[in-house]
C-alpha positions in Angstrom: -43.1 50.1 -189.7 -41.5 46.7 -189.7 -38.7 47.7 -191.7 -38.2 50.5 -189.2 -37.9 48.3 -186.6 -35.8 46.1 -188.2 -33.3 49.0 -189.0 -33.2 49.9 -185.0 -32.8 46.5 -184.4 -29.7 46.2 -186.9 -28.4 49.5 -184.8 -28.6 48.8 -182.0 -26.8 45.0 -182.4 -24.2 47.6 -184.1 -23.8 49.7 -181.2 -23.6 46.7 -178.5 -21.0 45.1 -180.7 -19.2 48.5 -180.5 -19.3 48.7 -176.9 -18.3 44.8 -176.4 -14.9 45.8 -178.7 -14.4 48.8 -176.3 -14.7 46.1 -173.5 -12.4 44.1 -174.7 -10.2 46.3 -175.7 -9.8 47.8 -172.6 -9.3 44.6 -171.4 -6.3 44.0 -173.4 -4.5 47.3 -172.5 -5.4 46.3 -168.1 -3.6 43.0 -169.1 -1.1 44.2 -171.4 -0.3 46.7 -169.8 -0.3 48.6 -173.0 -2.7 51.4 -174.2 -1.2 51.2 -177.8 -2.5 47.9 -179.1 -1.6 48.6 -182.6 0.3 51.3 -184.6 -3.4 53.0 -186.2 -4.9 53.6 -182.9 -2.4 56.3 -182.6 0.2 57.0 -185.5 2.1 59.8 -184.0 2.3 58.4 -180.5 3.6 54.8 -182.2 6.5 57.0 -184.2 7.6 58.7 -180.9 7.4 55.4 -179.6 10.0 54.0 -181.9 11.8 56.8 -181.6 12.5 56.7 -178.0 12.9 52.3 -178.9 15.9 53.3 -181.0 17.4 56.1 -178.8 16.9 53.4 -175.9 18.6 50.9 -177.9 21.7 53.4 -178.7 22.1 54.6 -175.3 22.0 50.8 -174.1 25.3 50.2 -176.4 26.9 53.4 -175.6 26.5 52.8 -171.8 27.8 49.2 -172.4 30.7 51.5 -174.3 31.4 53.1 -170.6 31.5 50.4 -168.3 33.9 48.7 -170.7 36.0 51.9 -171.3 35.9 52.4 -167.6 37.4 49.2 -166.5 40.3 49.6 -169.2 40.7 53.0 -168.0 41.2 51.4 -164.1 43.3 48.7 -165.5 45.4 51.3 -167.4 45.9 53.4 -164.3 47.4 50.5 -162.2 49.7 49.4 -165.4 50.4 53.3 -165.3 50.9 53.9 -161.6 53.3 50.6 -162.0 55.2 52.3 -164.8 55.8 55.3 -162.9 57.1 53.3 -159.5 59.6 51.3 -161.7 61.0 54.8 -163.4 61.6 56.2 -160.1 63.2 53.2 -159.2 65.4 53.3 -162.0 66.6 56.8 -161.7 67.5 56.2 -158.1 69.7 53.4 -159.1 71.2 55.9 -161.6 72.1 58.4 -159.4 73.7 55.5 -157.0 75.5 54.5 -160.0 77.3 57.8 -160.3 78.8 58.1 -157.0 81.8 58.0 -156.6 81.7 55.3 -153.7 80.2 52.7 -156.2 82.5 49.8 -157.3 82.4 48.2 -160.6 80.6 44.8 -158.6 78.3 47.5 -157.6 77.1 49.1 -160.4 77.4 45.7 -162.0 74.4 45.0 -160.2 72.7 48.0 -161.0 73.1 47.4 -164.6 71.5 44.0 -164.0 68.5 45.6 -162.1 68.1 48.2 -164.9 67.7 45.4 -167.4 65.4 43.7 -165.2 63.3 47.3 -165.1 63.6 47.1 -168.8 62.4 44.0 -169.0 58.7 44.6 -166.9 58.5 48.2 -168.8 57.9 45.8 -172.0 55.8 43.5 -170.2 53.9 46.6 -168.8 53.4 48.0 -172.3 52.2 44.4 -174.0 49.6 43.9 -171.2 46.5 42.4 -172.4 42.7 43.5 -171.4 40.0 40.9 -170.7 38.9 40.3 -173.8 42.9 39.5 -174.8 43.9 42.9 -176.4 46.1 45.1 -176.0 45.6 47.3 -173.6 47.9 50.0 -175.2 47.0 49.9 -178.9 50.3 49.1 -180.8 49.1 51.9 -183.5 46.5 54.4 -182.8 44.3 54.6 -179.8 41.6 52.5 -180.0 38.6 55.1 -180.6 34.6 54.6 -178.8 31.6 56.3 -178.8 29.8 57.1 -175.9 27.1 59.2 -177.3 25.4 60.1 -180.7 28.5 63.0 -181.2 31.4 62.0 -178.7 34.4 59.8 -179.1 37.6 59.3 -177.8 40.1 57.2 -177.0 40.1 56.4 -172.8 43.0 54.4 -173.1 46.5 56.1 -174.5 48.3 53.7 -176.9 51.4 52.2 -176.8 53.5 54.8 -178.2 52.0 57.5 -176.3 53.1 56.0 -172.4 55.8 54.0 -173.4 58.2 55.9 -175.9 59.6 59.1 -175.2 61.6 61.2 -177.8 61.5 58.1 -180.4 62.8 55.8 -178.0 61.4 53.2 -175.7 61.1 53.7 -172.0 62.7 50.1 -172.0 65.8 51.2 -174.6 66.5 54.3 -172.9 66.9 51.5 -169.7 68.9 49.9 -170.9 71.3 52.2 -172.5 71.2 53.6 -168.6 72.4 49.7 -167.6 75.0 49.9 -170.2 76.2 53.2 -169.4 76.5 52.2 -165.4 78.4 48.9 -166.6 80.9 50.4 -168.2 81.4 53.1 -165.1 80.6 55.8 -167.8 80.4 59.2 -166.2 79.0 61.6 -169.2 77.1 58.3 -170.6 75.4 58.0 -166.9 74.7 61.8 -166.3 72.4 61.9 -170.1 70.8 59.0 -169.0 69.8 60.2 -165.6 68.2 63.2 -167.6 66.5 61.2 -170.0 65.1 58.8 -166.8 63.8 62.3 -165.5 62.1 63.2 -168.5 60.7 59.5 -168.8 59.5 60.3 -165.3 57.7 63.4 -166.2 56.3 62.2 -169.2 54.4 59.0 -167.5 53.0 61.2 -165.1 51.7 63.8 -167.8 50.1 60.2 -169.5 48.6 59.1 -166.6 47.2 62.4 -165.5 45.5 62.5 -169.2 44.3 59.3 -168.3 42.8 60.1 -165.2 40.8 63.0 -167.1 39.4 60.4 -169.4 38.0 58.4 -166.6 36.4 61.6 -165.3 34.9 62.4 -168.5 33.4 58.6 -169.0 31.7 59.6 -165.6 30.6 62.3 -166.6 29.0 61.3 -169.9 27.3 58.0 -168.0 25.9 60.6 -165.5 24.0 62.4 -168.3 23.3 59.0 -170.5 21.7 58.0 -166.7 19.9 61.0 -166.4 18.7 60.8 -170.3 17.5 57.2 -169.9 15.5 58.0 -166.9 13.8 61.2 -168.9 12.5 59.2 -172.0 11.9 55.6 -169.8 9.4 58.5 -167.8 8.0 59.9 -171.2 7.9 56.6 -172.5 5.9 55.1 -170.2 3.2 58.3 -170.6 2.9 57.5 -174.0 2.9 54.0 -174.3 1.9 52.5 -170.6 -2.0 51.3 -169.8 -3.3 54.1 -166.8 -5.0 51.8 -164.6 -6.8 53.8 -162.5 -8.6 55.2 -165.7 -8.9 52.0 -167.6 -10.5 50.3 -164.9 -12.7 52.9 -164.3 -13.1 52.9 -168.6 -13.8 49.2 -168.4 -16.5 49.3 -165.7 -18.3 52.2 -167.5 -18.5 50.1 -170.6 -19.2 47.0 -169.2 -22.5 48.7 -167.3 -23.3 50.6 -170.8 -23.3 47.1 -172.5 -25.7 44.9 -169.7 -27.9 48.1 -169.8 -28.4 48.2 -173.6 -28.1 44.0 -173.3 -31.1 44.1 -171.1 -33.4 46.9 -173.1 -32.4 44.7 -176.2 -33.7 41.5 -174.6 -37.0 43.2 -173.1 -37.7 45.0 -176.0 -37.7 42.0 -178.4 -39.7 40.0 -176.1 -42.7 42.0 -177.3 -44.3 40.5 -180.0 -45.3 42.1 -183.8 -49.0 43.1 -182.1 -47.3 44.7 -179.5 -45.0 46.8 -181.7 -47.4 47.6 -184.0 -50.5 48.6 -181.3 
């Protein structure tokens, strides 16, 4: 009989120290915040949490990817848009240079204002970024990813905007210059064609530029959109449901003072008591 009691006794301490872990427990996921207090109290929730961690974690750097692509791609389009102005400018000089009316003085100072288009055309294409790079890659375009499968260049490089049938927007200047200084006719006419084509060819550069900045939109949209799906399903997963773990913690507190109190009352009796 008394080892009977004994062994109820043993339970019973067994069952109030199981319902004082649940307490506290539950209080550590109400102040955590977290319902996943370690990785065994639920192995395939903890994976998918991981999993979502590292997906976060990528789509944190490839959205970093887009903001920086984006502001090259804006600083691009002005360097473009500038390119294109001083082109135009250049051709319309050309044309003046081939009338008729022009004097030698005159298209003496054409030739100087070609050159001095020249000149910014090469400053244009050696602009630097923030960071001190080119902007325009002197070799290939500098290639990012944005997402787990797509990358691209935003930015064109160097060779792409600024040379046009092997030669430099800024040669083809100034053979124009040379051509209007020396009042040559046939020289001037080629290079008010090749000024055109120039002309045409920025415009086709920046236009592919301006579809690169709507595709970085586009893929920061979705990455947006992504972020805010698993940061939802995240949360499910992982995040402490207060409403239910209060109400948790006030169950098991009343369990435990109820089986606290029966405990104490019952072993006030003494061994008569037990055993009459």
């Amino acid at each position: 009989m008394i080892n009977a009691v004994g062994n109820r006794m043993t339970r019973e301490i067994a069952r109030q120290q199981k319902l004082a872990d649940q307490l506290e427990r539950t209080q550590m996921q109400i102040s955590g915040g977290k319902k996943l207090l370690r990785m065994s109290d639920d192995p395939v929730a903890a994976r998918r949490i991981a999993t979502i961690g590292t997906t976060q974690a990528s789509m944190t750097a490839w959205s970093a990817n887009i903001n920086a692509a984006e502001a090259l791609v804006s600083q691009a389009d002005g360097v473009m848009k500038s390119a294109s102005n001083l082109m135009t400018r250049a051709r319309e000089l050309a044309l003046a240079a081939a009338s008729d009316s022009m004097s030698a003085a005159d298209r003496a100072t054409i030739a100087a204002e070609l050159g001095t288009i020249a000149d910014e055309i090469d400053g244009l294409a050696a602009t630097r970024d923030s960071n001190g790079e080119p902007l325009f890659a002197a070799g290939s375009a500098r290639v990012m990813r944005f997402d787990s499968d797509i990358s691209f260049a935003p930015v064109p490089s160097a060779g792409d905007v600024f040379v046009v049938g092997g030669n430099s927007l800024s040669t083809g200047l100034r053979d124009a210059a040379a051509a209007v200084a020396a009042g040559n006719k046939p020289a001037m006419g080629a290079s008010i064609d090749a000024l055109a084509t120039a002309i045409g060819h920025v415009a086709d550069q920046h236009a592919a530029l301006g579809l690169a900045g709507g595709r970085l939109e586009r893929i920061g949209d979705g990455l947006t959109a992504r972020g805010i799906t698993l940061k939802d399903e995240r949360s499910a997963v992982e995040d402490t449901d207060l409403s239910v773990a209060i109400a948790e913690l006030n169950a098991h507190d009343l369990t435990l003072s109820a089986a606290q109190a029966a405990f104490a009352k019952i072993n006030r009796q003494t061994l008569f008591d037990i055993l009459n």
